[in-house]
C-alpha positions as a Markdown table, in Angstrom:
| # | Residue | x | y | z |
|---|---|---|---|---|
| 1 | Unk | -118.9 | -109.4 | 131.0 |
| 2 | Unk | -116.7 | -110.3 | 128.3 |
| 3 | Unk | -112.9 | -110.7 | 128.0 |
| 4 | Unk | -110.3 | -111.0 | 125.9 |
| 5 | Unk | -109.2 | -114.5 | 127.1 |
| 6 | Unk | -112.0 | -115.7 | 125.9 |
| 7 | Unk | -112.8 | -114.4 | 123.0 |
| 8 | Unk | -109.3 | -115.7 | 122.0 |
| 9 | Unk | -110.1 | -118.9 | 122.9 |
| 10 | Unk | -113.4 | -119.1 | 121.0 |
| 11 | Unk | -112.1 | -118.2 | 118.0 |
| 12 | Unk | -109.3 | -120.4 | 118.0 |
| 13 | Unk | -111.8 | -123.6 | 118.5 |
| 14 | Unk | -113.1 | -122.7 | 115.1 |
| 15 | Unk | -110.3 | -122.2 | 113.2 |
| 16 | Unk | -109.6 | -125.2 | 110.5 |
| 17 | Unk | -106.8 | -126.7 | 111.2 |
| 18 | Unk | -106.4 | -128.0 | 107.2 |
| 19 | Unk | -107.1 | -124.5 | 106.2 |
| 20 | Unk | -103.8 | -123.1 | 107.7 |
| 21 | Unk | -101.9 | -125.7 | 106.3 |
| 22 | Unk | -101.7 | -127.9 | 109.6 |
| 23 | Unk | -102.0 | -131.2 | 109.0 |
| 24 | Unk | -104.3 | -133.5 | 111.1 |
| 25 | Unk | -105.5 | -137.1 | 111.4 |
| 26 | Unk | -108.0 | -139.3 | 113.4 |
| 27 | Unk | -105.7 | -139.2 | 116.8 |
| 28 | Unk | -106.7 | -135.2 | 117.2 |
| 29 | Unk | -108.4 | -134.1 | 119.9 |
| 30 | Unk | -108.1 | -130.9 | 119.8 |
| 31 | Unk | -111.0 | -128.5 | 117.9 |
| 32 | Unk | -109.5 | -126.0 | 116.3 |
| 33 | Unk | -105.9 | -125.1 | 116.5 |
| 34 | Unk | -103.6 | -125.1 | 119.8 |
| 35 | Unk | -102.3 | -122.6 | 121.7 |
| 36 | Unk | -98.6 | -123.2 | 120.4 |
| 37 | Unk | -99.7 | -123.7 | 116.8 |
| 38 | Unk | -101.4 | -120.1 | 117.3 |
| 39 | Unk | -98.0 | -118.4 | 118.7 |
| 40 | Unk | -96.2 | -120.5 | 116.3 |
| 41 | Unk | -98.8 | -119.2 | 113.1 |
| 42 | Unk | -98.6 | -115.6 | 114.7 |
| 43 | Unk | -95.1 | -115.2 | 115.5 |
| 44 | Unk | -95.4 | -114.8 | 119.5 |
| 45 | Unk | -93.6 | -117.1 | 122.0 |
| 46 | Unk | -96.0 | -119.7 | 123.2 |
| 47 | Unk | -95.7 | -118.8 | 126.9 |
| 48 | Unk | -96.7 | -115.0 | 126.2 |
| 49 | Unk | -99.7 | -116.4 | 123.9 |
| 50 | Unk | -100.8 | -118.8 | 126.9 |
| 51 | Unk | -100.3 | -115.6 | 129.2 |
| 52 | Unk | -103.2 | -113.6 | 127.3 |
| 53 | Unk | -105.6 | -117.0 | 127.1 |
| 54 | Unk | -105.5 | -116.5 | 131.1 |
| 55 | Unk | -105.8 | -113.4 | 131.1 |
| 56 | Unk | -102.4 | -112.2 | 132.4 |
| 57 | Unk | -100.6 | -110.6 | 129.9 |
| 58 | Unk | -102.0 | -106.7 | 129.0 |
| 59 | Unk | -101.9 | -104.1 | 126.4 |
| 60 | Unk | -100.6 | -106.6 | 123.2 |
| 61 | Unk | -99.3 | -104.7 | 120.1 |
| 62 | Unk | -101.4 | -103.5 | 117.1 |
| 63 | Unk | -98.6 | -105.9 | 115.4 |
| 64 | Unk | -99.2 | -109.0 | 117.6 |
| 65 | Unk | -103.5 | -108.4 | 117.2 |
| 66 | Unk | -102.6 | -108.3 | 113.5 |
| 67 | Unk | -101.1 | -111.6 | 113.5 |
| 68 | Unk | -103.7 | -112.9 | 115.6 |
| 69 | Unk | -106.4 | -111.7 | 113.6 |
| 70 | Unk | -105.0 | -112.8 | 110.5 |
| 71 | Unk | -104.3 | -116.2 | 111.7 |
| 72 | Unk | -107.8 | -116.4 | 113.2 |
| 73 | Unk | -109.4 | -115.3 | 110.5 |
| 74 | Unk | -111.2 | -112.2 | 112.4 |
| 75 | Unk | -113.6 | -110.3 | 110.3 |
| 76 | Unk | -113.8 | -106.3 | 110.5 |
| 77 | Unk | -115.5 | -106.4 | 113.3 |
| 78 | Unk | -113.9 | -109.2 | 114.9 |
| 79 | Unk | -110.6 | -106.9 | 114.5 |
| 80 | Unk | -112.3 | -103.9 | 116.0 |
| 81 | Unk | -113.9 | -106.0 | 118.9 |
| 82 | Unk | -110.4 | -107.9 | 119.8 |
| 83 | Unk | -108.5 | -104.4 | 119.8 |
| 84 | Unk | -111.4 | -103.0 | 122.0 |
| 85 | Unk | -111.0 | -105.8 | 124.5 |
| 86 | Unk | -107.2 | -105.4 | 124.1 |
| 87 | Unk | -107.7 | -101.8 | 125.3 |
| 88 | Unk | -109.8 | -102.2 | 128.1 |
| 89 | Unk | -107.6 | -102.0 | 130.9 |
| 90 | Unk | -106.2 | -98.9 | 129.5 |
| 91 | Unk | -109.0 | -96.6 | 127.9 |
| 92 | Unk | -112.1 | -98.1 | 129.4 |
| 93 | Unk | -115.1 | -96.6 | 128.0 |
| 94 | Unk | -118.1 | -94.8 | 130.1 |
| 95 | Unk | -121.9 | -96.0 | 128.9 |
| 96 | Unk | -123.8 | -93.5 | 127.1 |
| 97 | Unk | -126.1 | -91.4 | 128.9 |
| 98 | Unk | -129.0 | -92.5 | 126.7 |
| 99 | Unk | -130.5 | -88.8 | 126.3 |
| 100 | Unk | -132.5 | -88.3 | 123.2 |
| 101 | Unk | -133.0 | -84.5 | 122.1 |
| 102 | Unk | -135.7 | -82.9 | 121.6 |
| 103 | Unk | -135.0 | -82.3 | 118.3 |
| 104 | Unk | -134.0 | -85.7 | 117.4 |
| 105 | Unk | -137.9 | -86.6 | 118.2 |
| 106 | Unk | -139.4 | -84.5 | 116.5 |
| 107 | Unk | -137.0 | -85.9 | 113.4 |
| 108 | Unk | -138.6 | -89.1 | 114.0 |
| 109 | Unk | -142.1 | -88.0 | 113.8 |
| 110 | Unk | -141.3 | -86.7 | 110.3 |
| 111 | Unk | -140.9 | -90.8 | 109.6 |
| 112 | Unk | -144.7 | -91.5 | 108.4 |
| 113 | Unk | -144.2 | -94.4 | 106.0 |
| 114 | Unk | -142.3 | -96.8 | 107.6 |
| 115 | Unk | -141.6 | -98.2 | 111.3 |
| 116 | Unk | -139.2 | -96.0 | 113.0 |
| 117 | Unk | -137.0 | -96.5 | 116.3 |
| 118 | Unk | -134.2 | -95.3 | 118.4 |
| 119 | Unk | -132.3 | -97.7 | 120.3 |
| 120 | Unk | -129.7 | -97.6 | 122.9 |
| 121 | Unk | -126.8 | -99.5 | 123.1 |
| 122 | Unk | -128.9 | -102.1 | 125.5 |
| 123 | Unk | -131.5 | -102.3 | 122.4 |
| 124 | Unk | -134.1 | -100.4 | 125.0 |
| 125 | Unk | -136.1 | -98.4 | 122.5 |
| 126 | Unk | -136.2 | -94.8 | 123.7 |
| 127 | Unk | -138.7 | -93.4 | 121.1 |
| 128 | Unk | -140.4 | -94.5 | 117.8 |
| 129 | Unk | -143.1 | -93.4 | 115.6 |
| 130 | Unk | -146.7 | -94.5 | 114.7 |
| 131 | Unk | -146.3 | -97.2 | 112.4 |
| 132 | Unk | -143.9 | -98.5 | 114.9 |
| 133 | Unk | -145.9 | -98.7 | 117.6 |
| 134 | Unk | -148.5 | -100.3 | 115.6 |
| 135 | Unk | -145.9 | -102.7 | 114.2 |
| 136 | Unk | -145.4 | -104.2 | 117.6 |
| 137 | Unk | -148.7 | -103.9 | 119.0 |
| 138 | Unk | -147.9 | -101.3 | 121.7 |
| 139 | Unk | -146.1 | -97.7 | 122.2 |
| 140 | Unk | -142.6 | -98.8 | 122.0 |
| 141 | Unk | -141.0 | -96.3 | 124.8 |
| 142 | Unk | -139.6 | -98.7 | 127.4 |
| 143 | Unk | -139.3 | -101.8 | 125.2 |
| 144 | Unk | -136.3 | -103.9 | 125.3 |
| 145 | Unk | -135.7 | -105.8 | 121.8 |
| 146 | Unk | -133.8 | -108.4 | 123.4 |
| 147 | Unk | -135.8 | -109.2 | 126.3 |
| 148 | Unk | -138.7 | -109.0 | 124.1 |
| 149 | Unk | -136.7 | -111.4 | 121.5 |
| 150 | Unk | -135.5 | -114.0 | 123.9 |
| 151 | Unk | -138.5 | -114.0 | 127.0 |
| 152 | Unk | -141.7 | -113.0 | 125.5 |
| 153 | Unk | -143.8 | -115.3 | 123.9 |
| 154 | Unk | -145.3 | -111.7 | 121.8 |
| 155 | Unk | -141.7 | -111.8 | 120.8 |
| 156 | Unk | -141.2 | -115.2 | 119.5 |
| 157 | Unk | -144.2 | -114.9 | 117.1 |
| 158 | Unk | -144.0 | -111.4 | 115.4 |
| 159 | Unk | -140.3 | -112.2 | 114.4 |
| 160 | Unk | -140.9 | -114.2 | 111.2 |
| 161 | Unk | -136.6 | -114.8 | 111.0 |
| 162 | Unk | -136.5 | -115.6 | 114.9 |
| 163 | Unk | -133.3 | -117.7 | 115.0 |
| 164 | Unk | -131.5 | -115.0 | 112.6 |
| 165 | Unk | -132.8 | -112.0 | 115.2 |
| 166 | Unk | -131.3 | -114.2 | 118.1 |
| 167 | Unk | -128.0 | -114.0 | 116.4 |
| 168 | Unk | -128.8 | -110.4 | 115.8 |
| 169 | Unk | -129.4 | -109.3 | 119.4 |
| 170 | Unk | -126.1 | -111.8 | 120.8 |
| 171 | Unk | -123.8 | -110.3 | 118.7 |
| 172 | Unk | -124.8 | -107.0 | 119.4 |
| 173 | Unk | -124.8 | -107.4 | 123.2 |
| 174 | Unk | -121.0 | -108.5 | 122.5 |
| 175 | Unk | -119.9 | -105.7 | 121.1 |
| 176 | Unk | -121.9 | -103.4 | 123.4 |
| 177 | Unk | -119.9 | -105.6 | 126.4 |
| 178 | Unk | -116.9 | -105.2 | 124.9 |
| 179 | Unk | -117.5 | -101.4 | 124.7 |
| 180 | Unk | -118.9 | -100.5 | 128.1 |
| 181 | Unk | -117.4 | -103.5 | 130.1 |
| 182 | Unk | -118.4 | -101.4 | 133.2 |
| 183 | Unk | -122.3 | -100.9 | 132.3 |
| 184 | Unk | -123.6 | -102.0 | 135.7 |
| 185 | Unk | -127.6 | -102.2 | 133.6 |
| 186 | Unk | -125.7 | -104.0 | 130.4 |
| 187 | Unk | -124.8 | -106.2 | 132.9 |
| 188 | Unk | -128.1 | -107.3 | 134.9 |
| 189 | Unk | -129.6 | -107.5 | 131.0 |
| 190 | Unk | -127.2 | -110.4 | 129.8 |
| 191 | Unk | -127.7 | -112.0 | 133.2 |
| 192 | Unk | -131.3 | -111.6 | 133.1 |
| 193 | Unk | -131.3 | -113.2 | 129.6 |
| 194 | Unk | -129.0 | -116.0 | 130.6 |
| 195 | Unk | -131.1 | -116.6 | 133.4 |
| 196 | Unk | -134.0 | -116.6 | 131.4 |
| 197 | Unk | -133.3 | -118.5 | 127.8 |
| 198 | Unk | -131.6 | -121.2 | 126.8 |
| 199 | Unk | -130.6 | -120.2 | 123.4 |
| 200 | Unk | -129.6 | -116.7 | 124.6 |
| 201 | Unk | -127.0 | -119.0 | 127.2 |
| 202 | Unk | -125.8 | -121.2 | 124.3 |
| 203 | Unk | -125.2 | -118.2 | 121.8 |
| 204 | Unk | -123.9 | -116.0 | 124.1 |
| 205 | Unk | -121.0 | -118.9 | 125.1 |
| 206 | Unk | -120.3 | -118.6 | 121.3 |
| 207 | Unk | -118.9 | -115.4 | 121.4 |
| 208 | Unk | -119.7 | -114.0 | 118.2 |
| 209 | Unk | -119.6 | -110.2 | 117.7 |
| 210 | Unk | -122.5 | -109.0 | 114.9 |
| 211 | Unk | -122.5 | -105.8 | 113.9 |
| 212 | Unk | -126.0 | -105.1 | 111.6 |
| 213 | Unk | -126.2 | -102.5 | 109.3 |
| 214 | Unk | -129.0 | -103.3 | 106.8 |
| 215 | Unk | -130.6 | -106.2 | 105.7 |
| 216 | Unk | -133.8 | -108.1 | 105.3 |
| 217 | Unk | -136.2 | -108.0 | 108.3 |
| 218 | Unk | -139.4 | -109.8 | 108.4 |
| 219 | Unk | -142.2 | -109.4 | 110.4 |
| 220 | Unk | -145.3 | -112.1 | 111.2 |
| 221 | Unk | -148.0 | -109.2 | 112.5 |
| 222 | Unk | -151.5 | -110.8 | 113.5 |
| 223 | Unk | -153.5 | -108.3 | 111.7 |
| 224 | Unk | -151.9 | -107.4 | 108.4 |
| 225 | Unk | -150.2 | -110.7 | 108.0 |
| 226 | Unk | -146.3 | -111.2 | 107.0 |
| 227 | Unk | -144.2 | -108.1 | 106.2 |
| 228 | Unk | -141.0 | -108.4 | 104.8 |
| 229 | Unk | -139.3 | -105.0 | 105.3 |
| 230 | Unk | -135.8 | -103.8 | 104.7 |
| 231 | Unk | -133.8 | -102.6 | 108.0 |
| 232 | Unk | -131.2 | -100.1 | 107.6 |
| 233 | Unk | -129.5 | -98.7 | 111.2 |
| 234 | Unk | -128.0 | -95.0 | 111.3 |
| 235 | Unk | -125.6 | -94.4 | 114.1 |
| 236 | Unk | -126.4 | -91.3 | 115.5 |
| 237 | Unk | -123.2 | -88.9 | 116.3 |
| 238 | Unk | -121.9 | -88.1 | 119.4 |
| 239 | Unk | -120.7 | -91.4 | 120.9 |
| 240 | Unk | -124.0 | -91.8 | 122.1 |
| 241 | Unk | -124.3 | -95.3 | 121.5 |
| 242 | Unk | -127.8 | -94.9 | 119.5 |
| 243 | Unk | -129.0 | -95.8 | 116.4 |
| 244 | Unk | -132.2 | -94.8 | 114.2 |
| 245 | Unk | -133.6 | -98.2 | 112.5 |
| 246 | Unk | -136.0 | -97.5 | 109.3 |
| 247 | Unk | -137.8 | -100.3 | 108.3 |
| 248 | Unk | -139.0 | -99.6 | 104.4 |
| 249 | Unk | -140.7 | -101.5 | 102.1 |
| 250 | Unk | -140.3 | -102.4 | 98.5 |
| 251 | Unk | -142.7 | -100.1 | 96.4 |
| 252 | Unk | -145.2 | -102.3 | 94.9 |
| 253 | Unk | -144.9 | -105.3 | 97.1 |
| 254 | Unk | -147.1 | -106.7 | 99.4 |
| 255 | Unk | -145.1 | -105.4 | 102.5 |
| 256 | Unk | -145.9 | -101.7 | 101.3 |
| 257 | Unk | -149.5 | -102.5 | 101.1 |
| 258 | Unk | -149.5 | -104.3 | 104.3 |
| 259 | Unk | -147.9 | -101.3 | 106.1 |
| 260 | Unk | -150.9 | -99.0 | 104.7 |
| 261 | Unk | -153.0 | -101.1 | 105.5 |
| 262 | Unk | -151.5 | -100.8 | 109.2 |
| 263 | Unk | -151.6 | -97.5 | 109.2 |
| 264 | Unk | -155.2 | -96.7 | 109.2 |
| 265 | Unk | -155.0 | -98.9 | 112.1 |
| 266 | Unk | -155.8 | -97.0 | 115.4 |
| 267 | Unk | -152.9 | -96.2 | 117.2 |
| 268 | Unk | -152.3 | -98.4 | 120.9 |
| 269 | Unk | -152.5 | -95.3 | 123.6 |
| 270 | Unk | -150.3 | -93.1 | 122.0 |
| 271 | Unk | -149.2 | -89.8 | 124.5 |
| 272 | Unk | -147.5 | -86.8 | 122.6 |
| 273 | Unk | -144.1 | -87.5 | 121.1 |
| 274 | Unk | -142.2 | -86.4 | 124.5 |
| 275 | Unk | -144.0 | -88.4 | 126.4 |
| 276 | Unk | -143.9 | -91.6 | 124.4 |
| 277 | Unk | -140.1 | -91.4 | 124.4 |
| 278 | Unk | -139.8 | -92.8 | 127.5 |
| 279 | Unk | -137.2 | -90.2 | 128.4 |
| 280 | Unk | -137.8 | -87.2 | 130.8 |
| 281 | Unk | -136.8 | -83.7 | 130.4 |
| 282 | Unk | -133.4 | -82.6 | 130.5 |
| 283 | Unk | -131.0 | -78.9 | 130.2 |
| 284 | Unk | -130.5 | -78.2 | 127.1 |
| 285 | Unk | -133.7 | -79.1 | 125.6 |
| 286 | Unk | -132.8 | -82.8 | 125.5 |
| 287 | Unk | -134.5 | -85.7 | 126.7 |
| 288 | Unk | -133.0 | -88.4 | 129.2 |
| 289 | Unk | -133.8 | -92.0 | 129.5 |
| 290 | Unk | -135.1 | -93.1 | 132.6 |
């Protein structure tokens, strides 16, 4: 699904010549720099440089990603993503189980004034509380943020910052690639989303890794109007690949009000908290995705 030839090769094409002290004129073809003025910048022959472009050199040094990431201008989490791809072939990483415990939901529950989730590593939401199911409309168990992004039309409107949220879900699907290369259901997602949207094709050839934390997340709901909410993501321990998003709002802004003003809302068909996880029971008092 994703590889380090060419994630090597997209970063390169958008790398400024100028800005590593190459110079250029109008007779350039090239975008970005070469492949010999990258071994040359990062101290590797050329032929070995070419040899990972294709694919058929393994297990660089932490010294040669270094200088590639340096001359490439990686971010953190470019860094982490290029040494993870780096690694594959070595230390390749089995996908999460996706099993929610018990007492995890009944955490979540304790949520009551703001839109609560936990999502896999796919971005399938595996449980959330009231406010978010009446923040998308529906009992969340079983929805897929990126399909529900990318191929539904529900999607498209209730995302007031949709171009931003495509980035969002690309970037996370890269990293999530680069992690569990052998994810047979990662897999079928990104093809289904290829298959199925443009955008999704054209950002995904981009190669960008996006790692989201917190930040501003706006919401266009038909019966409360906009609500501009602040996300922040807690990984949850345990390599398991999930994260608990909170979605607050200011105190005194018209988000908070709109989000009371959706909860006295009736709830969509909402089961009992194990039930609407979308996960079935499992030993040890856990919870296991379907």
């Amino acid at each position: 699904m994703d590889d380090l030839a060419s994630f090597l090769r997209t970063r390169r094409a958008r790398v400024d010549p100028a800005a590593v002290g190459i110079p250029t004129d109008s007779r350039r073809r090239v975008t970005g720099l070469r492949r010999e003025e990258v071994a040359h910048l990062s101290g590797v022959s050329v032929d070995y440089y070419v040899r990972l472009e294709q694919g058929r050199a393994t297990q660089p040094s932490d010294q040669v990603l270094d200088a590639l990431a340096r001359v490439l201008a990686l971010d953190p989490i470019e860094r982490e993503h290029l040494s993870r791809l780096a690694c594959q072939r070595r230390r390749p990483s089995k996908a999460p189980s996706g099993r929610v415990r018990a007492e995890l939901l009944r955490t979540l529950e304790l949520v009551t004034g703001a839109p609560a989730l936990i999502v896999g590593h796919r971005l399938d939401v595996l449980a959330g509380n009231r406010l978010a199911d009446l923040l998308y409309g529906r009992p969340v168990p079983g929805l897929n943020t990126a399909r529900h992004i990318f191929l539904e039309e529900a999607g498209r409107g209730l995302y007031a910052d949709w171009d931003t949220c495509t980035l969002d879900v690309v970037g996370h699907l890269r990293l999530a690639a680069g992690k569990y290369p052998d994810d047979p259901r990662l897999a079928s997602l990104i093809g289904e989303l290829a298959m199925g949207s443009e955008r999704f094709r054209r950002l995904w050839a981009r190669a960008d890794v996006r790692a989201r934390t917190h930040g501003r997340k706006a919401y266009r709901h038909p019966l409360v109007g906009l609500l501009e909410l602040h996300q922040e993501n807690f990984a949850l321990p345990d390599d398991s690949g999930m994260e608990l998003l909170v979605l607050s709002a200011s105190p005194g802004s018209p988000a908070e009000d709109g989000l009371r003003l959706l909860a006295s809302l009736d709830t969509p068909d909402r089961p009992a908290p194990a039930e609407r996880s979308g996960v079935r029971p499992a030993a040890g008092g856990e919870f296991s995705q379907d």
